[in-house]
C-alpha positions, 0 to 999 in steps of 0.5 A: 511207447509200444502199440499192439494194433489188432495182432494176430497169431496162429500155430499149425492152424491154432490161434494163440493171439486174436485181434488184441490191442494193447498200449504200453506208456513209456515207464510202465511196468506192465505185467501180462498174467494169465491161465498156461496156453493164453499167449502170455509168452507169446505176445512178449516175444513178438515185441523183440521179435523173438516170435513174428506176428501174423496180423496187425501191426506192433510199434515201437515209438510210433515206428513199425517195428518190422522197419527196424533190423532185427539185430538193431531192434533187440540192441534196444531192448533188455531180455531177462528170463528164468533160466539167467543164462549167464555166461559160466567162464566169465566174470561178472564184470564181462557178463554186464559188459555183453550189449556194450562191447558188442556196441563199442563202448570203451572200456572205462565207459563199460567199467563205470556202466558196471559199477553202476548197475551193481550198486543199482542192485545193491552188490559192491561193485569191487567184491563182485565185479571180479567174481564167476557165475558159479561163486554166486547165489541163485538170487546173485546170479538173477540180479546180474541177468538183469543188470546185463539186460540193463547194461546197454540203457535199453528202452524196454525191459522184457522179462519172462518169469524171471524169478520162478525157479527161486526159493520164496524168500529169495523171490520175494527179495528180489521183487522188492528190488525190482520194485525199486529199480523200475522207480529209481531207473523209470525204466519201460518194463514188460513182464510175463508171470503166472503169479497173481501175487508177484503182479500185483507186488510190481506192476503198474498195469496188469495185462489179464490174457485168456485165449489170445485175447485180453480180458481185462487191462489196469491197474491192480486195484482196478483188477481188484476191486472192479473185476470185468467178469467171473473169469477175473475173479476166479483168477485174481482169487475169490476167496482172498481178494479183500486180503489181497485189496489190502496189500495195496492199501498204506496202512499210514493212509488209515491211522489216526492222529494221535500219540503213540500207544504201547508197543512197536511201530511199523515202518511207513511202507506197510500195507494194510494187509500186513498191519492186520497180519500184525495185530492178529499175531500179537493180538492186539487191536492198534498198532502205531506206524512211522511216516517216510521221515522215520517219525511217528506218524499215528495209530491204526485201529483194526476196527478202522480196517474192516469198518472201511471195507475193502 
């Protein structure tokens, strides 16, 4: 869907993105990482056009996007980023409503497309469509950001550290619901990060940049398990990364058939990371967990973790 083709990029004579080849697949979620000063924020600009290339080419559904009118290109793509940016004196409802009306929407197609986006981010729709940026919290208001980035159904999502001025436990919430919406929505996602974690959590490719240039590009286990060089390793971080290759693991993918013993279950999303987290608070060395019905699905043994490997 998008295609870097050898793009280049210089400031005052300083080369931020050289020769770099990327291709994006409609319905990915790509998360571009790496070191302050590797072009990460650079490269996601250039897609809207927020930043022009220097060199190569960048297509857009196998169109140039230099052939698209700049107002027509970013009609077609949601932008969210850190600092939200939502308008103070409107109300929710007319914040999501920004792309649509500029496009002419009429009024009930806009008040159906809010219900919509505010029950896809799990706010009712009557308590909050009425309400100010300021009578939101911070996680509230980050929901709408992106919810107004959705509103006019773009092709792409761009998203610029969109959750790091939060606290942690908002953030974590709000990756998990960005998680579900990329699965529910199918949506063409491109996002920029500095937090391995938060990559990892969410991307269905990571994008690793160092220089300008692409260092390595997979799937996070692939970044994981198979890493290019010393480069991915330090930054993926050397010390964790078997913890850290868990957390991508199903704990239910590891459990026994067999009846369920003593104690709690964990719900059927949990990784193998958290089972051991688990087990080690409670010190104990098995712990059952439940299928997607909600019904037992067996028991996982610790010494079946570590006997596997990472």
């Amino acid at each position: 869907m998008i295609e870097f083709i050898q793009i280049g990029k210089s400031y005052s004579g300083t080369r931020v993105i050289d020769g770099l080849n990327l291709s994006i697949a409609r319905g990915e979620f790509v998360v571009i990482i790496g070191p302050s000063g590797s072009g990460k924020s650079t490269l996601l600009k250039m897609i809207n056009r927020m930043e022009d290339h220097d060199e190569g080419k960048i297509l857009l559904g196998g169109e140039e996007i230099y052939k698209f009118k700049v107002r027509e290109l970013r009609l077609r793509m949601g932008y969210a980023i850190q600092s939200v940016g939502l308008f103070p004196h409107w109300s929710v409802e007319r914040n999501i409503a920004t792309v649509p009306q500029m496009l002419g929407w009429s009024k009930d197609k806009i008040a159906q497309r809010v219900t919509e986006l505010l029950q896809l981010f799990q706010l009712d729709p009557e308590q909050y469509r009425g309400r100010y940026p300021h009578q939101l919290s911070g996680g509230q208001q980050q929901r709408i950001g992106v919810a107004r980035a959705l509103a006019a159904d773009p092709d792409v999502l761009l998203m610029d550290e969109p959750f790091g001025a939060l606290d942690p436990a908002t953030r974590s919430a709000l990756q998990l619901e960005m998680k579900r919406v990329h699965q529910v929505s199918g949506k063409t996602i491109v996002m920029v990060t500095h937090d391995i974690d938060e990559a990892l959590l969410l991307a269905t490719k990571i994008v690793l940049l160092d220089q300008g240039r692409v260092v390595q590009q997979g799937s996070p286990l692939q970044l994981l398990a198979a890493p290019a060089n010393d480069f991915v390793v330090d930054f993926v971080g050397r010390s964790d990364r078997g913890i850290k290759l868990l957390s991508l693991k199903p704990a239910v993918a590891l459990a026994r058939a067999q009846a369920a013993v003593a104690g709690p279950s964990l719900p059927p999303e949990t990784t193998l990371r958290e089972a051991v987290s688990f087990m080690t608070v409670h010190h104990i060395a098995q712990v059952n967990v439940l299928d997607s019905a909600g019904q037992h699905a067996g028991v996982v043994h610790a010494a079946d973790i570590f006997a596997q490997g990472t």
